[in-house]
KEDRENFI-755321 format. One line per field, with one value per atom (N, C-alpha, C, O): y, x, z; atom name. Coordinates in steps of 0.05 Angstrom, whole numbers, plus 5000, padded with zeros to 4 digits. Atoms other than C-alpha are relative to their C-alpha. Example, Ala and Ser with C-alpha at 12.3 -4.5 7.8 and 13.67 -1.06 7.14 Angstrom:
BEGIN
c2 4976; 4910; 5024; 5024; 4976; 4979; 5022; 5044 $
c1 5018; 5246; 5018; 5039; 4984; 5273; 4985; 4995 $
c3 5000; 5156; 5000; 5013; 4999; 5143; 5014; 5018 $
name N; CA; C; O; N; CA; C; O $
END
This chain:
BEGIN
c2 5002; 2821; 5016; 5038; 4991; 2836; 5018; 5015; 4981; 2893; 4983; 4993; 5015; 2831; 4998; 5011; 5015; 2802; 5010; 4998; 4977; 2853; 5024; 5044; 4978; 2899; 5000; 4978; 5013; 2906; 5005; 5015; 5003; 2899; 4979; 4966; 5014; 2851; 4973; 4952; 5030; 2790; 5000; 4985; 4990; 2824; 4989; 4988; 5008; 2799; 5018; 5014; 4982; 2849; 5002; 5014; 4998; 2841; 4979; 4965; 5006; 2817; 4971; 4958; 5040; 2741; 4992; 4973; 5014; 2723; 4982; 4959; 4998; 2716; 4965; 4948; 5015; 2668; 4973; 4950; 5026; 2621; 4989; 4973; 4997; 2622; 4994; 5007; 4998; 2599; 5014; 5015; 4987; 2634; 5024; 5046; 4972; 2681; 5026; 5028; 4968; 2755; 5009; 5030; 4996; 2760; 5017; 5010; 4981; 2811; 4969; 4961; 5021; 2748; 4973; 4958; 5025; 2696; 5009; 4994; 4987; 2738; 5013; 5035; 4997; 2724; 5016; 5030; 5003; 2732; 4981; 4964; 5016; 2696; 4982; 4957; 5011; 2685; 4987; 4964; 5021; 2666; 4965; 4948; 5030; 2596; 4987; 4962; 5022; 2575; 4991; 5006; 5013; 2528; 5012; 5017; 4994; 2552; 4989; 5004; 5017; 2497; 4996; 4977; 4998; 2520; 4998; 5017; 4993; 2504; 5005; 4992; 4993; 2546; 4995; 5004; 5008; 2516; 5025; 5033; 4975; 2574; 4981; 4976; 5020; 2519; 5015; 5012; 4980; 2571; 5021; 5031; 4975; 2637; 5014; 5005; 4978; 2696; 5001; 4993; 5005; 2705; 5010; 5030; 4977; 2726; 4989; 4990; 5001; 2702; 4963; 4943; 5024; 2640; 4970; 4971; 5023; 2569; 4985; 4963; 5006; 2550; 5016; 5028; 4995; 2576; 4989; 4979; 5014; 2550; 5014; 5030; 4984; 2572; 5028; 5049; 4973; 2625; 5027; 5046; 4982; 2672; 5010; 5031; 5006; 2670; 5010; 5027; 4983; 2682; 5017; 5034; 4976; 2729; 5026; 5047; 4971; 2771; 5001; 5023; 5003; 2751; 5017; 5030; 4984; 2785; 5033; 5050; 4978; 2845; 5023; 5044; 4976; 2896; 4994; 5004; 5019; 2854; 5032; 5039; 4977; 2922; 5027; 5045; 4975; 2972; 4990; 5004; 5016; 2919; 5006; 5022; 5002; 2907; 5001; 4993; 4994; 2932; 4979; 4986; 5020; 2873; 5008; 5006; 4983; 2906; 4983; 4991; 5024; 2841; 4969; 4966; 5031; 2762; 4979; 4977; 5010; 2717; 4971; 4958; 5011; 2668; 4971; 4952; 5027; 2615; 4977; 4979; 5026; 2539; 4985; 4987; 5030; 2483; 4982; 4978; 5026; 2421; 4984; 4987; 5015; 2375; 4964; 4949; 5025; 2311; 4998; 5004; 5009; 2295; 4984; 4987; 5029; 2227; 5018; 5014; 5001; 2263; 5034; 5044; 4974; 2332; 5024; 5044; 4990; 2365; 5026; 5021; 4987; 2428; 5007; 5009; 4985; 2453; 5024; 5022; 4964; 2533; 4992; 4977; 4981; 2560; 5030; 5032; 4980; 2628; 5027; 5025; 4985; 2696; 5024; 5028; 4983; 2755; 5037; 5038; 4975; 2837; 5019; 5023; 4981; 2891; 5028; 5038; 4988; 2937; 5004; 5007; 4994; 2947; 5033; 5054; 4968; 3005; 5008; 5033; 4987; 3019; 5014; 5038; 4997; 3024; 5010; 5026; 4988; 3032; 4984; 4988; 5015; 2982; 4991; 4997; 5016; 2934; 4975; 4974; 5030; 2862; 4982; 4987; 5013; 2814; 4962; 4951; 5023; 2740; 4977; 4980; 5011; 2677; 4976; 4977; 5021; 2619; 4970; 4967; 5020; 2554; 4988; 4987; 5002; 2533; 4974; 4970; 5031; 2456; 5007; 5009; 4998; 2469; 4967; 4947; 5023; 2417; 5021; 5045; 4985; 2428; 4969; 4950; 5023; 2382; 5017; 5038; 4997; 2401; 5031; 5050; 4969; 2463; 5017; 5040; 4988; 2492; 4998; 4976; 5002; 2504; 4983; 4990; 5010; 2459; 5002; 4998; 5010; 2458; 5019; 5011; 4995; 2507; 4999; 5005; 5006; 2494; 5030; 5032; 4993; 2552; 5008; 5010; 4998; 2566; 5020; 5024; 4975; 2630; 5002; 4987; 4997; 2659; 5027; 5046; 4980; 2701; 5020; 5036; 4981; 2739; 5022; 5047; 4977; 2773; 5026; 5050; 4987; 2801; 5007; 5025; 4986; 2817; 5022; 5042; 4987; 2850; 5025; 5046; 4985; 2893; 5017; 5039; 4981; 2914; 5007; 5022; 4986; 2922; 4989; 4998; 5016; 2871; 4973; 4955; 4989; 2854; 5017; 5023; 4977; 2898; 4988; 4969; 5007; 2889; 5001; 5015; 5006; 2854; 5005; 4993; 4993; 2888; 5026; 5040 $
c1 5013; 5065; 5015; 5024; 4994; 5091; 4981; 4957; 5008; 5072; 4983; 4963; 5020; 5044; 4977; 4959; 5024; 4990; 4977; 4960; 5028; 4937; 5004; 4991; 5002; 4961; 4998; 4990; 5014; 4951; 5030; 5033; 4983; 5022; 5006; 4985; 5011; 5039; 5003; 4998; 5002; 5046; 4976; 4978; 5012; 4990; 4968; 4960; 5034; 4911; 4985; 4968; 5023; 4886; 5014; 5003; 4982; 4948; 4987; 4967; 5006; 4949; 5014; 5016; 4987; 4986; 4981; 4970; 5021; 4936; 4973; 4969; 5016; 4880; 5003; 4986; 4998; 4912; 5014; 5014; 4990; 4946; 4988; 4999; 5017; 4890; 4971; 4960; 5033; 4817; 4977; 4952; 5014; 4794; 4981; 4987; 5015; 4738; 5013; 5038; 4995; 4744; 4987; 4976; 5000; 4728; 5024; 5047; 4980; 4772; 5018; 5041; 4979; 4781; 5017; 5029; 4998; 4796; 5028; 5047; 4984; 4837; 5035; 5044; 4968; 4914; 5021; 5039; 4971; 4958; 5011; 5013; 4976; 5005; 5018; 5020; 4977; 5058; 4985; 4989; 5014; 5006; 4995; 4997; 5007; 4987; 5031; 5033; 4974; 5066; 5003; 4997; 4994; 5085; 5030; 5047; 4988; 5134; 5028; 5047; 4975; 5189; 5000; 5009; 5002; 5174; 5020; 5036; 4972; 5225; 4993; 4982; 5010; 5221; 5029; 5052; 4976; 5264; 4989; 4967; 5005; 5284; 5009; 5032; 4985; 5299; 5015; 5038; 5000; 5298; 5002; 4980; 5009; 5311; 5020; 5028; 4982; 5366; 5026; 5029; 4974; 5437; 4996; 4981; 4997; 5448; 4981; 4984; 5018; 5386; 4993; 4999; 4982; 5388; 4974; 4950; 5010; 5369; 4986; 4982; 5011; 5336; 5000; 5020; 4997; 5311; 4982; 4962; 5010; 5286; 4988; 5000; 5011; 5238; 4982; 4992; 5010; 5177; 5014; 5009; 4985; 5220; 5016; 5010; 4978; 5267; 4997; 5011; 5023; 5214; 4997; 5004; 5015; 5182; 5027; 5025; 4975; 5261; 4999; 4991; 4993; 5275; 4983; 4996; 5019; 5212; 4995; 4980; 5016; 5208; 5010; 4999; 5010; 5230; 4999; 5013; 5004; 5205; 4988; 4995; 5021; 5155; 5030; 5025; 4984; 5224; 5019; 5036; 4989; 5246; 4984; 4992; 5020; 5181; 4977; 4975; 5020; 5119; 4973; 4963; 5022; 5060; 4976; 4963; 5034; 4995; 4981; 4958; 5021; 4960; 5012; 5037; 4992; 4968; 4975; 4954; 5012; 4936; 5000; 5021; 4990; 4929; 5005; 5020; 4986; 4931; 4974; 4950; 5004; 4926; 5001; 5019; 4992; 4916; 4993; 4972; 5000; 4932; 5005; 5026; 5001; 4920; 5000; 4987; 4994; 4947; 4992; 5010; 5003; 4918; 5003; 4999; 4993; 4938; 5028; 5037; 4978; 5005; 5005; 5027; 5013; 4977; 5013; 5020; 4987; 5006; 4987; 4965; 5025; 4978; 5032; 5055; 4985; 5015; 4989; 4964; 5004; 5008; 5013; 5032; 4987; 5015; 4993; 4975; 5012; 5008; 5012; 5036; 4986; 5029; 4995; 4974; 5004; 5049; 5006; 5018; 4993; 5050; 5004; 4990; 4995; 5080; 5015; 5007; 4979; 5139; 5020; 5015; 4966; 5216; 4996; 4992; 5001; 5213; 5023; 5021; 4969; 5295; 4991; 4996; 4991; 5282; 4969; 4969; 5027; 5199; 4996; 4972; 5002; 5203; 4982; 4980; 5026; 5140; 5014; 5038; 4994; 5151; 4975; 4952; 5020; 5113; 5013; 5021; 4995; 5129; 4979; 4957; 5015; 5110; 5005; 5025; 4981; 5120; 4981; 4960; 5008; 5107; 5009; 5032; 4990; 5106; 4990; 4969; 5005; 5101; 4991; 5010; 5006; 5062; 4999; 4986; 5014; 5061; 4990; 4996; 5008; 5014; 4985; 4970; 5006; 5007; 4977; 4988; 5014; 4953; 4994; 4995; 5013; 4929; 5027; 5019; 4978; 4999; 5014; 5009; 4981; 5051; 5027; 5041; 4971; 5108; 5031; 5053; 4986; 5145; 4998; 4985; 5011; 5145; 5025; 5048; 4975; 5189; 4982; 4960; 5004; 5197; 5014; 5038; 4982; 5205; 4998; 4974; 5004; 5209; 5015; 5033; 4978; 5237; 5009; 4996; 4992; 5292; 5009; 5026; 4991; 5296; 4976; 4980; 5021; 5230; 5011; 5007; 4981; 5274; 5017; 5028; 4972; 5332; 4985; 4998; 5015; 5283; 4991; 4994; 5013; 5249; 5019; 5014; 4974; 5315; 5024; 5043; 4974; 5362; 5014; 5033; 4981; 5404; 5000; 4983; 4976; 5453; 5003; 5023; 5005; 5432; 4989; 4999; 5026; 5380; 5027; 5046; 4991; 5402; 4993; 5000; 5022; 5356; 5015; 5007 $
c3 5026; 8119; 4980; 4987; 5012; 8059; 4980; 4982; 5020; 7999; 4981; 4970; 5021; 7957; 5013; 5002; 4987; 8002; 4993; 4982; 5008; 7992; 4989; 4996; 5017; 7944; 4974; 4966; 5029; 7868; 4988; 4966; 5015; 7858; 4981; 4977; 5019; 7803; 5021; 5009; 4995; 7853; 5034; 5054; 4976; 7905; 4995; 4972; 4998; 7917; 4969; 4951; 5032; 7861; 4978; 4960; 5015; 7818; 4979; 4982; 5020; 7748; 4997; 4976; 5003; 7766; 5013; 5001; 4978; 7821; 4989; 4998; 5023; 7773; 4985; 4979; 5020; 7738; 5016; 5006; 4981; 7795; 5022; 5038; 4976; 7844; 4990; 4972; 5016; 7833; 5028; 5027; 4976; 7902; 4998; 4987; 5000; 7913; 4998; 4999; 5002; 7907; 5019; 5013; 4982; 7963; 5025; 5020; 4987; 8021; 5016; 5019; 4979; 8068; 4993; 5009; 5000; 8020; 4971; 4967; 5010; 7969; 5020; 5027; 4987; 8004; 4983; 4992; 5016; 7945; 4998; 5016; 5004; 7907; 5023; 5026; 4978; 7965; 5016; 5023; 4979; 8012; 4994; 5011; 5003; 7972; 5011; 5009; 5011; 7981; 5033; 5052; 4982; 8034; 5014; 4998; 4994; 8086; 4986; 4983; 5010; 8055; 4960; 4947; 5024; 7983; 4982; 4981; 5030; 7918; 4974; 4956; 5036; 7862; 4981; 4984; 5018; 7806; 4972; 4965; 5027; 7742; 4987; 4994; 5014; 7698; 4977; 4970; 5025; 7640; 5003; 5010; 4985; 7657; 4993; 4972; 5008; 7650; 5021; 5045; 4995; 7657; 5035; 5039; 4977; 7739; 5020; 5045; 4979; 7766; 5017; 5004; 4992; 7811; 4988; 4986; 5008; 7788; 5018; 5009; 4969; 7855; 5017; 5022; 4968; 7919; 5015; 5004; 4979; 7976; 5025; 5039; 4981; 8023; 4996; 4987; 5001; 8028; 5007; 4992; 4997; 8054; 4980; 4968; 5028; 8005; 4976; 4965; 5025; 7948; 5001; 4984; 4984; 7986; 4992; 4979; 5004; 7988; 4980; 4974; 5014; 7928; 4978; 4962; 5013; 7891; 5013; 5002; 4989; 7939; 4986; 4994; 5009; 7893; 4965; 4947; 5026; 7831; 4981; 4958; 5008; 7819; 4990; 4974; 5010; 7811; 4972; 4960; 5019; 7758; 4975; 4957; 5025; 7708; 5021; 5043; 4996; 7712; 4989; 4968; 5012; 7698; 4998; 5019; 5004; 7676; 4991; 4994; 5005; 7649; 5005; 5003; 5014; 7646; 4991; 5004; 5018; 7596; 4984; 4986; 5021; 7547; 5021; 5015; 4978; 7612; 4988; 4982; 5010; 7593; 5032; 5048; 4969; 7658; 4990; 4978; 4998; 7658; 5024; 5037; 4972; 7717; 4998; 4984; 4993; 7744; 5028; 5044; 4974; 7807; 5019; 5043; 4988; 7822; 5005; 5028; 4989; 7820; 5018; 5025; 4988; 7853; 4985; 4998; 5009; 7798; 4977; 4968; 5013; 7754; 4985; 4995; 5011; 7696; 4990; 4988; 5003; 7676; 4974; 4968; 5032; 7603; 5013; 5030; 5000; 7609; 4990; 4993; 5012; 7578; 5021; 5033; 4981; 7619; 4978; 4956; 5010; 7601; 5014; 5035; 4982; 7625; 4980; 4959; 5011; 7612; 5023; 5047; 4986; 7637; 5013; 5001; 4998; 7687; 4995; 4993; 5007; 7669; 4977; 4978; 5024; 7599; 4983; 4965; 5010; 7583; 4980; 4975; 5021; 7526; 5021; 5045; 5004; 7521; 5018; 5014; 4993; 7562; 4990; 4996; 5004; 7535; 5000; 4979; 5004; 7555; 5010; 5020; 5007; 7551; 5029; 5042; 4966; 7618; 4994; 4981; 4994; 7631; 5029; 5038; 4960; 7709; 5003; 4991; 4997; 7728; 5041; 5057; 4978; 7800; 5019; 5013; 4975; 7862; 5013; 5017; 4978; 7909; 5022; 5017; 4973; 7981; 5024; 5029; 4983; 8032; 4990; 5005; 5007; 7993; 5000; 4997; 5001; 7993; 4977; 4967; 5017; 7935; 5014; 5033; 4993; 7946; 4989; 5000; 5025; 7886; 4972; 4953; 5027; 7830; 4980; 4987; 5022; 7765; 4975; 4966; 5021; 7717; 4979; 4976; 5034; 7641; 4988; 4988; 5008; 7609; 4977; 4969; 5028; 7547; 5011; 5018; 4995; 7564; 4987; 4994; 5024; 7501; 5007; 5007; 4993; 7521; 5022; 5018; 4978; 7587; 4989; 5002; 5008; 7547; 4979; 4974; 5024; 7492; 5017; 5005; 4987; 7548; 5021; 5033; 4982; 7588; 4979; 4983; 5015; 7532; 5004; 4991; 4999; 7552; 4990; 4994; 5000; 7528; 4976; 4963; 5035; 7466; 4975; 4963; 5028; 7410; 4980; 4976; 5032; 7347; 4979; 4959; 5025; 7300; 4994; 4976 $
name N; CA; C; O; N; CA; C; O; N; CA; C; O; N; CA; C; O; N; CA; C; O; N; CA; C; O; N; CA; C; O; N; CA; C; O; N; CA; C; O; N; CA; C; O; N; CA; C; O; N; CA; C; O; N; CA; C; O; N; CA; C; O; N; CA; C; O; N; CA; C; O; N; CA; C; O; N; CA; C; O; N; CA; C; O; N; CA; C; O; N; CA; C; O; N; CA; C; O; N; CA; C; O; N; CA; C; O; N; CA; C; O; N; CA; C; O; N; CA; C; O; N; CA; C; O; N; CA; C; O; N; CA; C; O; N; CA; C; O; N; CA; C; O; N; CA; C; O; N; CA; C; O; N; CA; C; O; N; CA; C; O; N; CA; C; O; N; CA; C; O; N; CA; C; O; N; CA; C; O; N; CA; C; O; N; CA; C; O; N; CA; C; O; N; CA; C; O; N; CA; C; O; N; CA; C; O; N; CA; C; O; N; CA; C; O; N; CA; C; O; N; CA; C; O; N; CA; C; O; N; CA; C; O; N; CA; C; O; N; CA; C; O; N; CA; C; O; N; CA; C; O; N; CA; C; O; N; CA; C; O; N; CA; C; O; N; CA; C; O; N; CA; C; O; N; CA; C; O; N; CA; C; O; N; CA; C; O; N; CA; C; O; N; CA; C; O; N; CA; C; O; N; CA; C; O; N; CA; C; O; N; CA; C; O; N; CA; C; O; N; CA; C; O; N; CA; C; O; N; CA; C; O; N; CA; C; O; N; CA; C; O; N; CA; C; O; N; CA; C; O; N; CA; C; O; N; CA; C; O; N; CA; C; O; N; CA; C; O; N; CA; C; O; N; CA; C; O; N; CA; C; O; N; CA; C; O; N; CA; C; O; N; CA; C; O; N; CA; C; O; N; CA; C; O; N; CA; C; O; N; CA; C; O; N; CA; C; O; N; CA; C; O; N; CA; C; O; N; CA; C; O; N; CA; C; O; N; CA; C; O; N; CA; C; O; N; CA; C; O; N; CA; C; O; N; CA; C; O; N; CA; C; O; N; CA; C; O; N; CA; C; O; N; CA; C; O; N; CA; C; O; N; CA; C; O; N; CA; C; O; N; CA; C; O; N; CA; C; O; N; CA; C; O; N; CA; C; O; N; CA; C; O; N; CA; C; O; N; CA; C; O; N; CA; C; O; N; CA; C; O; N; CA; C; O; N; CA; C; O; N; CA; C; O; N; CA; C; O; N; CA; C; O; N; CA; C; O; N; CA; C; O; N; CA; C; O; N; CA; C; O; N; CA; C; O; N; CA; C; O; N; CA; C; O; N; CA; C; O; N; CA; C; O; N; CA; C; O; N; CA; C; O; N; CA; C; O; N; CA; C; O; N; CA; C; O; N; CA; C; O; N; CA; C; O; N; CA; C; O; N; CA; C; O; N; CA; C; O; N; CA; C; O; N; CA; C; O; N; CA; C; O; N; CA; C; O; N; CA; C; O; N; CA; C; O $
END
């Protein structure tokens, strides 16, 4: 088990994404986390995203590494502002949604904005596509240096 599953980190059962990608009780036994909805053969596409970080991966595992020290990166203290849209003939949900936090490097404010195109097959994530603005991430780490 990983640090997310049942913790209130930002991608954990009491965390501030869960909320917003999950319509499950609050309940102890029914409250997994984030990672738990994803299908062992999961692909998350960054269609949109920042210089470095990868355009595909494949596999829960994968995610799972790939996020595990997401918390020594940015800190997420709310998310908001979520829009769904559902296709069901094509089992498809789309996410608006706005996230907040702050850069632990740097302490500046994060405040962005995402759009995630979800599949989901037998109650599982199969498929996630996402979009982000990566000026919010460069605004909140300082990189590659504020233009103002």
């Amino acid at each position: 088990m990983t640090k997310y599953t049942d913790d209130s980190s930002n991608f954990g059962a009491d965390g501030p994404l869960l909320p917003h990608h999950s319509r499950r009780s609050a309940g102890p036994r029914r409250r997994r986390g984030l990672l738990r909805l994803l299908a062992d053969d999961v692909v998350f596409e960054y269609v949109i995203s920042v210089p470095g970080y990868p355009k595909q991966v494949e596999g829960r595992q994968n995610i799972i590494d790939l996020y595990s020290d997401y918390d020594s990166f940015m800190t997420v203290s709310s998310a908001d502002n979520l829009h769904v849209y559902r296709d069901p003939a094509a089992s498809v949900v789309v996410l608006e949604y706005e996230v907040h936090g702050e850069s632990v490097q740097t302490g500046r404010p994060y405040d962005n904005r995402f759009v995630s195109i979800v599949t989901i097959r037998d109650g599982k994530v199969t498929r996630w596509r996402d979009y982000l603005d990566p000026v919010a991430v460069f605004d909140a780490t300082g990189w590659p240096g504020r233009l103002d």
